[in-house]
LUMMI-120997 format. One record per residue: residue in three letters; x, y, z of N, C-alpha, C, O in turn. Coordinates in steps of 0.02 Angstrom, whole numbers, plus 50000, padded with zeros to 5 digits. Last residue first. Example, Ala and Ser with C-alpha at 12.3 -4.5 7.8 and 13.67 -1.06 7.14 Angstrom:
BEGIN
SER506424988850354506844994750357506455000250394506705005750402ALA506604971650390506154977550390506604983550390507124983450423
//
This chain:
BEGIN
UNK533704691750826533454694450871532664688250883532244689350927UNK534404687050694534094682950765533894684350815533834680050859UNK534314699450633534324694350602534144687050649533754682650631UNK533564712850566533564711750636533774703850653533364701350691UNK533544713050431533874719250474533964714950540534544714050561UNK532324703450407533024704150391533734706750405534284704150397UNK531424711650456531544705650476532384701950475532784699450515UNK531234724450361531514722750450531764716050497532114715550548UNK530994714150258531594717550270531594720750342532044718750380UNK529514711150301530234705550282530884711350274531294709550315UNK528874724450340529114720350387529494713750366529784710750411UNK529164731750209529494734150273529654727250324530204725050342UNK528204722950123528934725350114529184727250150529754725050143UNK527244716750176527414712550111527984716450093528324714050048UNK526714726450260526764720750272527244715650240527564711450271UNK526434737050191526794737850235526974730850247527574730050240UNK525264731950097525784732150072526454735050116526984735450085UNK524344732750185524454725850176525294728150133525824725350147UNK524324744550237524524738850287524774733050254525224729250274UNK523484751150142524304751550131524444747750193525054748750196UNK522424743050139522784741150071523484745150095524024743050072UNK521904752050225522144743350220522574741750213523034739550248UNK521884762450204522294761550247522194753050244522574749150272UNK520744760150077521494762550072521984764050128522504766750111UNK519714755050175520074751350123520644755650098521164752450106UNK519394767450241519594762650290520084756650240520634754350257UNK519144774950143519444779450176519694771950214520304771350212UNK518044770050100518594770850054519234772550106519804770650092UNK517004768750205517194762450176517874765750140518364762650162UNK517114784750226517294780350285517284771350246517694767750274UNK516154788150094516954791750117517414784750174517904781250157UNK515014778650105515564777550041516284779850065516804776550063UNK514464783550214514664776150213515114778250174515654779850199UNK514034797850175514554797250222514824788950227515404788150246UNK513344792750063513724795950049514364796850106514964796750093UNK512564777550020512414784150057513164789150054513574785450027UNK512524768749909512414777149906512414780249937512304786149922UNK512794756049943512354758749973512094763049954511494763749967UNK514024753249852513244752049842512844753849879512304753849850UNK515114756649952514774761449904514154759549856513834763949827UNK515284746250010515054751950059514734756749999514194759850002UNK516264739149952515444738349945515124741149970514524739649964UNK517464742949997517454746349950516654745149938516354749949915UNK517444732950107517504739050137517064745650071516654750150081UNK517764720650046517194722050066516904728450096516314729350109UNK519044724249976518234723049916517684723649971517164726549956UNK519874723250079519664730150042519014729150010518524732750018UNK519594710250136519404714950159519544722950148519414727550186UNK520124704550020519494702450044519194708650049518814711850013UNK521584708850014520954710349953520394709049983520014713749971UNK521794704350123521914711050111521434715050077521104720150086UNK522064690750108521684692650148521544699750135520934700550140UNK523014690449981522224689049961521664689350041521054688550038UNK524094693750051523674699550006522994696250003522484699050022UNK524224685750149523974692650185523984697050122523914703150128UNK524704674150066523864676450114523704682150141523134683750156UNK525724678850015525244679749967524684677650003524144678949978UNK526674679050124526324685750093525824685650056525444690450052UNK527024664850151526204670150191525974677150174525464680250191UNK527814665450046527174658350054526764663950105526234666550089UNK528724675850012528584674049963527814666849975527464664549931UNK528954679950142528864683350102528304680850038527734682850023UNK529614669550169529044669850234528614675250194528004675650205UNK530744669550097530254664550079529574663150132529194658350137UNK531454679950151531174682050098530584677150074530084679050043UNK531644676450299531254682650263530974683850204530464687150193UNK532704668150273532064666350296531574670050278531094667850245UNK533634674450195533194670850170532634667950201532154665650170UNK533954685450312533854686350234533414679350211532794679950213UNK534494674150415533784678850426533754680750385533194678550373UNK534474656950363534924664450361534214668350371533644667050350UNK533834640850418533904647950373534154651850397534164651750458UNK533414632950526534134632150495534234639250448534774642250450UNK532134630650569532394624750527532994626950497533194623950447UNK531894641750618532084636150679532344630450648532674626150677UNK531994649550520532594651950550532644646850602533174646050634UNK530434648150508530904645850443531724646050481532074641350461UNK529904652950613530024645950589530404642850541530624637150534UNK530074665050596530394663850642530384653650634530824649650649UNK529304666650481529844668450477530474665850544531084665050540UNK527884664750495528104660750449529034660550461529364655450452UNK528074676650585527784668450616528134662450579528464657750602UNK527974686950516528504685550552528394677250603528724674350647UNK527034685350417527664684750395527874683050446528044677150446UNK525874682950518525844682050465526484677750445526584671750447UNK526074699950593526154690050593526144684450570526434680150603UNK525534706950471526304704250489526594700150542527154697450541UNK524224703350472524494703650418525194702450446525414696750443UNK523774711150616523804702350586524324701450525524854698550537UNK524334724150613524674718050654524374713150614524754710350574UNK523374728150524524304729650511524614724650571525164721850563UNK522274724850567522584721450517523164721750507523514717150484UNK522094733850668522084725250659522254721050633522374715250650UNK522414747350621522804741950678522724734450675523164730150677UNK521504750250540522234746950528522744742850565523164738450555UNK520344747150598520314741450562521254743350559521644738850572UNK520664759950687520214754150703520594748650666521074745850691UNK520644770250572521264766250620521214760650666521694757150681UNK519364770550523520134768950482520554766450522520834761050512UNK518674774950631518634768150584519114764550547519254758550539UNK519334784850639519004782450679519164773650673519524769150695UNK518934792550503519754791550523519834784950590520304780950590UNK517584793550515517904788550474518534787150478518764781650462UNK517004801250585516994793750609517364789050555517404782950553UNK516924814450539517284812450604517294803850631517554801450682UNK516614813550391516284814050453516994810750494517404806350479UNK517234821350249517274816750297516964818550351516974824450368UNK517004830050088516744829950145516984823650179516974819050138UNK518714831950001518124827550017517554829650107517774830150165UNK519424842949989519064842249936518624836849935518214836049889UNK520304840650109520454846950098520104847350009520394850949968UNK520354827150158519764832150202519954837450140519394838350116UNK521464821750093520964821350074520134823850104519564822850081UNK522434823150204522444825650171521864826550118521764832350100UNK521804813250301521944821650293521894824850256521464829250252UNK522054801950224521394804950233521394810550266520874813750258UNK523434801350219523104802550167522614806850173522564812550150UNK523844802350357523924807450310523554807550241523384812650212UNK523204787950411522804797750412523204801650379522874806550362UNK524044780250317523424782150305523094786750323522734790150286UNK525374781250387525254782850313524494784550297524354789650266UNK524984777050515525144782050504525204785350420525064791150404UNK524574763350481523954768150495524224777550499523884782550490UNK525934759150463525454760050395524834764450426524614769050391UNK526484760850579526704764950512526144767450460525964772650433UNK525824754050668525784759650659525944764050607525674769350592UNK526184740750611525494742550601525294751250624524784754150605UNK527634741050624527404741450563526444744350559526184748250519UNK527524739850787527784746150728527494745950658527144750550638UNK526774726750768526404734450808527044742250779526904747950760UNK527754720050718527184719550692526674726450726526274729850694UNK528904722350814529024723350741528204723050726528034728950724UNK528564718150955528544724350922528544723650864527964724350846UNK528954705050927528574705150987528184713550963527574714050955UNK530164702150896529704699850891528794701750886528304700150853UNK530844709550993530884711050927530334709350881530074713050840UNK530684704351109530454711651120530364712651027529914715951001UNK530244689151125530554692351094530304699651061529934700751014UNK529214680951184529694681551220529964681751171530094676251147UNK528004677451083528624675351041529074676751121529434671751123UNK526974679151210526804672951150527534671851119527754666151122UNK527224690551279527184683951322526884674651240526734668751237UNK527264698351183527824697551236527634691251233527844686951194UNK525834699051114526324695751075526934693251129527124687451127UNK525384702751244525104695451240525664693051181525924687451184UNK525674715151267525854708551350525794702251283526204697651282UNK525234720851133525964719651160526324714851219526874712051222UNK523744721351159524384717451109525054715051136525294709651152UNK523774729451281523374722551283523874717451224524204712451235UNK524014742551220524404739751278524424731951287524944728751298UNK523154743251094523864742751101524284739551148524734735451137UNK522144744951193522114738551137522744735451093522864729851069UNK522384757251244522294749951267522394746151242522824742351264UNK522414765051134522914764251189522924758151221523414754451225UNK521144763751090521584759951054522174760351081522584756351060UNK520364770951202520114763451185520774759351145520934753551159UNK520934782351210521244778151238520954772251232521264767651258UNK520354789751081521064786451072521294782651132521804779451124UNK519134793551112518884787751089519834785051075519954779151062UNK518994807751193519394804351218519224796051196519164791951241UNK518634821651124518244815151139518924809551159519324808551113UNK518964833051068518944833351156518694823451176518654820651230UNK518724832750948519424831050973519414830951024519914828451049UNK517334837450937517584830250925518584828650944518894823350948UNK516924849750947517474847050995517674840750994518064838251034UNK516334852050820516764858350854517364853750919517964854450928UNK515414842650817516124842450779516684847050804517294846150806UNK514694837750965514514839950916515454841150857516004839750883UNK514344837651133514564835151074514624839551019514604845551031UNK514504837351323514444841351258514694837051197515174833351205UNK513284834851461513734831451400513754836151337513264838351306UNK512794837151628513014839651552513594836251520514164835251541UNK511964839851749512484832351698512284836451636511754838051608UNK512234848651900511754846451828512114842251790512694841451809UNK512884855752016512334849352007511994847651953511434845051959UNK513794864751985513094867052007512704859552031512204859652066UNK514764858951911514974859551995514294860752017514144857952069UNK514124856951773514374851151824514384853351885514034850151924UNK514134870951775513724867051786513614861151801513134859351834UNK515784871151749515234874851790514644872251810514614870951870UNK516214862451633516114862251696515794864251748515544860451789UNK515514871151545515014864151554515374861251629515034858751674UNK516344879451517515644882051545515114876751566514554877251591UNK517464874251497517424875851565516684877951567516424878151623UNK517174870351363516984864751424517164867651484517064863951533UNK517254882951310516564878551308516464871551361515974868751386UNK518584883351318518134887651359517304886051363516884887651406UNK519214875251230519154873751307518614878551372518404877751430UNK518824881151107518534874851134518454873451209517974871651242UNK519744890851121519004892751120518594885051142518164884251185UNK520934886151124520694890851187519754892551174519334894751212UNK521054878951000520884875351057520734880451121520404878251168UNK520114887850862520694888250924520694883850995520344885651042UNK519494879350738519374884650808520084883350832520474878750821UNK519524870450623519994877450631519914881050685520234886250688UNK518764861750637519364859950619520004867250638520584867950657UNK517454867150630517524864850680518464864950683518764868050727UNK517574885050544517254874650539517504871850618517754875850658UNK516814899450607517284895950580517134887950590516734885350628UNK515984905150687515814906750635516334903250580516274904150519UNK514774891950794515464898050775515274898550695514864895850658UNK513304891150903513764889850817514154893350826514054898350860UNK512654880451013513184883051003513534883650954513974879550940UNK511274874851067511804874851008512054880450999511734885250979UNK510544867851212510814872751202511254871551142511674867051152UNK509304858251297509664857151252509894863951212509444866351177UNK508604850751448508834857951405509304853151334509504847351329UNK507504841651558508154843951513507964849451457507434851451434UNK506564846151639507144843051671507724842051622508314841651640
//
């Protein structure tokens, strides 16, 4: 009552031609239409995996709730831009770093996972500290800079936490942990430092919005 069929190319997963991929799931459609349940996996189609609308969501979900918490679009966004930036800085890294490190498909995964979370917490943070400082009277420059200077230094020593604990991945030895712990702590670490310079000078930029 079940089968199990592997399917090798002669090229890495990374490099097939999406016409070849898709032709592997029209053949699984097929059999879908026949009456059978078929699920395909494996690296060749790990891009067919649809695990990006979980963080679509989680995106969408942010955004009602910062809206409906500062009611200020500026507000409200600046910390989900910034947290994209920095996760955007980070798969290039770790892209780039496929091209002399083995990575499993779960670590970019992972990476953006945690950046998001943090690239928003971390710059609420500032912009919290910041919008308070501007209710007691401050210039948006200086509010910024001293929202800078008292909650930046929690969202480094939060930062650090959670790089050192990411980076303990490598006592394990296992080898795919170590890539996906490093890989997740250096998109941290550049959140945190997105944090501590883009978002007080956006802040700044954007002055009572």
């Amino acid at each position: 009552t079940v089968a199990l069929a592997t399917v090798s190319f002669t090229e890495p997963g990374a490099e097939l031609p999406d016409a070849t991929k898709q032709l592997a799931e029209d053949a699984a459609e097929v059999a879908r239409d026949a009456g059978l349940v078929v699920e395909i996996g494996g690296d060749a189609l790990a891009h067919m995996a649809h695990s990006s609308s979980a963080e679509m969501i989680g995106l969408m979900v942010a955004i009602v709730v910062l809206l409906i918490t500062f009611g200020s679009v500026v507000a409200a966004g600046l910390p989900i831009l910034t947290a994209l930036i920095g996760v955007l800085i980070g798969m290039m890294g770790i892209t780039a770093a496929t091209g002399f490190l083995d990575m499993s498909s779960t670590a970019p995964t992972l990476a953006i996972m945690l950046g998001l979370a943090v690239g928003i917490d971390y710059a609420l943070f500032i912009v919290t500290r910041h919008r308070q400082l501007m209710a007691d009277g401050l210039a948006p420059e200086e509010a910024a800079a001293r929202a800078t200077g008292t909650a930046g230094s929690a969202v480094v020593f939060a930062g650090a936490t959670v790089v050192i604990a990411l980076l303990g991945l490598i006592v394990v030895g296992i080898p795919f942990l170590t890539v996906m712990g490093v890989a997740a702590a250096a998109t941290v670490a550049g959140c945190v430092l997105i944090a501590i310079t883009l978002v007080p000078a956006l802040l700044g930029f954007a002055g009572t919005a």
